[in-house]
C-alpha positions, 0 to 999 in steps of 0.5 A: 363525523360526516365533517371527518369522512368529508375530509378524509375524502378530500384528502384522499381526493388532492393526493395524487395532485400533490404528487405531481406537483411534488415530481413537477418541482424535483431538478432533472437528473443528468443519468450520465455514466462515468466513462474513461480511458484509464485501464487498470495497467496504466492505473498501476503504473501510474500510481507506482510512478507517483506514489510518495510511499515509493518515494519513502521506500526508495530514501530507506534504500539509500540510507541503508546503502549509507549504513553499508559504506560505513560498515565497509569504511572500518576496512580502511586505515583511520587517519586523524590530525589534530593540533593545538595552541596553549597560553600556559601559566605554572607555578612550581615550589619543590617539597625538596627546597619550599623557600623556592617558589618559580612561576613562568608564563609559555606558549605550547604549539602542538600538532600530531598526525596519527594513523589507526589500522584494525587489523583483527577484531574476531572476524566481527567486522566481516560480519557487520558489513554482511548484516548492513549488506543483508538489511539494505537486501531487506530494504530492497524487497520493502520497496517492492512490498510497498509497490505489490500492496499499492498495485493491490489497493489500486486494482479493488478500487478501479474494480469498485470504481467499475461497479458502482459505474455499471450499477449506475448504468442498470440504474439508468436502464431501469430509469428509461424503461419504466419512463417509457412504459409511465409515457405509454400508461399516460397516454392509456390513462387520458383515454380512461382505459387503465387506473391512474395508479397504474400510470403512478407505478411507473412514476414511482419506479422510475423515481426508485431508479434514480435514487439508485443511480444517485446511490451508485454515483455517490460511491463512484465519488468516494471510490474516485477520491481513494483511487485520486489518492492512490495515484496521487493526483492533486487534490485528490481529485480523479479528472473524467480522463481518469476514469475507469475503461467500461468492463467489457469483453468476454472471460474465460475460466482458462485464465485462472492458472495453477496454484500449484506453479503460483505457490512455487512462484511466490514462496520465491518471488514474494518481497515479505518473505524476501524481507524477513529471510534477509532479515534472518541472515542480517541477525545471523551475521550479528550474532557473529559480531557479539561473537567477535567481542570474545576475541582480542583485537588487534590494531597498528598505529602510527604517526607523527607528533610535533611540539614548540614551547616558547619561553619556558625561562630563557630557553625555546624547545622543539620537539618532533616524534615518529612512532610506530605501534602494535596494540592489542586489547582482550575483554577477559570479563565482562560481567556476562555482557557478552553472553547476553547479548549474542542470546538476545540476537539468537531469539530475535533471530528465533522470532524471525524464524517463526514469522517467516513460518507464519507468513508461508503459511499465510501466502499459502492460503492467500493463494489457495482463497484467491484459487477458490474464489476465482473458480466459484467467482467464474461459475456463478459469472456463467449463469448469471450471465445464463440467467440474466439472458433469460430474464431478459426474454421473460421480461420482454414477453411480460412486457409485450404482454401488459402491452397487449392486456394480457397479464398484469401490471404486478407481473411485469413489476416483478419481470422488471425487478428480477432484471434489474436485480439479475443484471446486478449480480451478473456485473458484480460476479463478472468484477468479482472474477475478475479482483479474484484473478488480480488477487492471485496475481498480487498473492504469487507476486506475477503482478509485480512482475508484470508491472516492473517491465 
């Protein structure tokens, strides 16, 4: 038992060397904070520069264009040229004479030049060049919506790249205050005048800070890589001129605009709603095309017709035609093929319809939750700032305090903490503020606009 407390004693006793040379072994910490001159205007413009989703959006333009020359390609008259070379063998024996049996060899020389011209096809192909018309509309408004959701992606995460810079920032600042007060606490502790628990304490807090600043920098690297990736720089990789502007400067609850002016802007500006009303009037216009298919179409002709048979017997024959023609066809029946389809067209463009309803909805309430939260945002940011103003001067009085032996070590730890945490929430309100201010621009469809100029 005496051999047990003993060690114990020792133990206890080698503690607190063990925990200096722990501290003597750790690298220093480089608490560099991650400044740059990329604002969030040229981020977006950047990324809608480069970006191979824009690039994607703008090929699926240009292939609806293609489809958009087609339909208006059938306006015009088909022209088509064939000709042909044949090495022919027959063998004929009349039923009227079968002791007859003639077998020849020939050559076949033909060629013809005709010319097709869709006159009338129940108006079907009117409708067909403004459904190819309306989908390359639908395709413009995509580029657009990919350009508003990429501007989107890039302001939350140079904002979240902003934060975890300023969170690295307070974890610095803790760093360097409880390095001082460990300084100070040392040079008391030589002298014997406080506990070396005491002198520890700030040891052990500036050791929590920096945990956090590495805490805080680890997602400033990932965030760094998603915002590399949406400005589509090589290797995914976001060089320091890349980084973010520090958050600076003051906000002003006057920036929030009226949700009422933004809601009419949006249901006329948004690229999804333009996207599904001009996919509605492409499925309109097709169900005039099935509609057509009721009528007959009517079609002219024309052209010119060459052929040379050489030795047929002892004869050669040549042969030219002109001719010229007017052709109509009437599906009369068509099994209910006809009905059918111009329902099918019908309940797509029902569907339409009723996702249009949707996303009305759905921006509508995106514009009101950014409203919401830009005015709740804004005034938590008022006092926090407020509150953190005042714990600065009660951590500064506590401190001058300890300083004098006035209050205790608990007390200022408490002060210290309520600083760190306070600044905290002051920062995240403050970008917080201001996503939500972003996030109405991108719901109105402003942002976009902005940036287009």
């Amino acid at each position: 038992m005496y051999k047990l407390l003993a060690s114990l004693v020792l133990l206890l006793g080698l503690l607190p060397c063990a925990a200096v040379a722990m501290t003597d072994n750790l690298d220093p910490l480089q608490m560099d904070i991650p400044r740059g001159q990329l604002t969030l205007d040229q981020a977006q413009r950047l990324a809608l520069k480069n970006s191979p989703g824009i690039a994607e959006a703008v090929a699926r333009i240009e292939a609806a264009e293609a489809v958009i020359d087609q339909a208006k390609a059938s306006l015009w008259p088909q022209l088509s040229l064939n000709t042909g070379y044949r090495l022919q063998n027959s063998t004929m024996q009349p039923d009227w004479a079968p002791e007859i049996r003639k077998q020849d060899s020939f050559n076949n020389l033909t060629a013809g030049l005709q010319a097709n011209w869709l006159l009338f096809d129940g108006f079907a192909r009117k409708a067909r060049i403004l459904s190819a018309q309306y989908a390359g509309e639908a395709e413009a408004a995509g580029l657009q919506e990919t350009r508003r959701l990429l501007a989107d992606a890039v302001a939350n995460a140079f904002y979240q790249a902003q934060l975890a810079a300023e969170s690295m920032l307070i974890a610095r600042n803790n760093q360097q205050f409880n390095k001082q007060l460990e300084a100070d606490a040392d040079k008391r502790w030589q002298v014997g005048t406080i506990p070396e628990s005491e002198k520890l304490n700030f040891s052990v807090r500036a050791l929590q800070a920096e945990s956090d600043y590495l805490n805080a920098g680890q997602n400033f690297e990932v965030i760094s890589k998603v915002l590399a990736e949406l400005l589509a720089l090589p290797g995914a990789e976001l060089p320091q001129q890349f980084y973010p502007v520090s958050t600076t400067g003051k906000v002003h609850s006057k920036e929030i605009p009226d949700l009422e002016v933004e809601l009419d802007y949006a249901l006329e500006h948004r690229s999804d709603l333009k996207i599904l009303k001009a996919q509605l009037a492409a499925m309109v216009e097709q169900k005039k095309v099935k509609q057509g298919s009721y009528y007959p179409k009517i079609g002219l002709y024309g052209g010119l017709k060459y052929s040379d048979l050489n030795g047929v017997g002892t004869i050669d024959q040549e042969e030219h035609d002109r001719y010229l023609g007017l052709n109509l066809t009437w599906d009369l029946f068509t099994g209910g093929a006809r009905p059918a389809q111009v329902r099918e067209v019908d309940r797509k463009a029902t569907q339409i319809r009723h996702q249009l309803e949707q996303k009305i909805l759905a921006v509508q309430s995106q514009i009101g939750q950014a409203g919401t939260r830009a005015r709740q945002t804004y005034a938590m940011y008022q006092r926090h700032q407020a509150a953190l103003q005042m714990t600065v001067r009660i951590r500064d009085h506590i401190e001058k305090s300890y300083r004098a032996g006035v209050t205790t070590l608990t007390r200022l730890n408490e002060a210290q903490r309520d600083l760190v945490q306070m600044a905290g929430q002051a920062i995240y309100s403050r970008i917080n503020y201001q996503m939500a201010l972003k996030d109405l621009e991108t719901a109105s469809g402003r942002r976009l606009a902005e940036l287009s100029y």
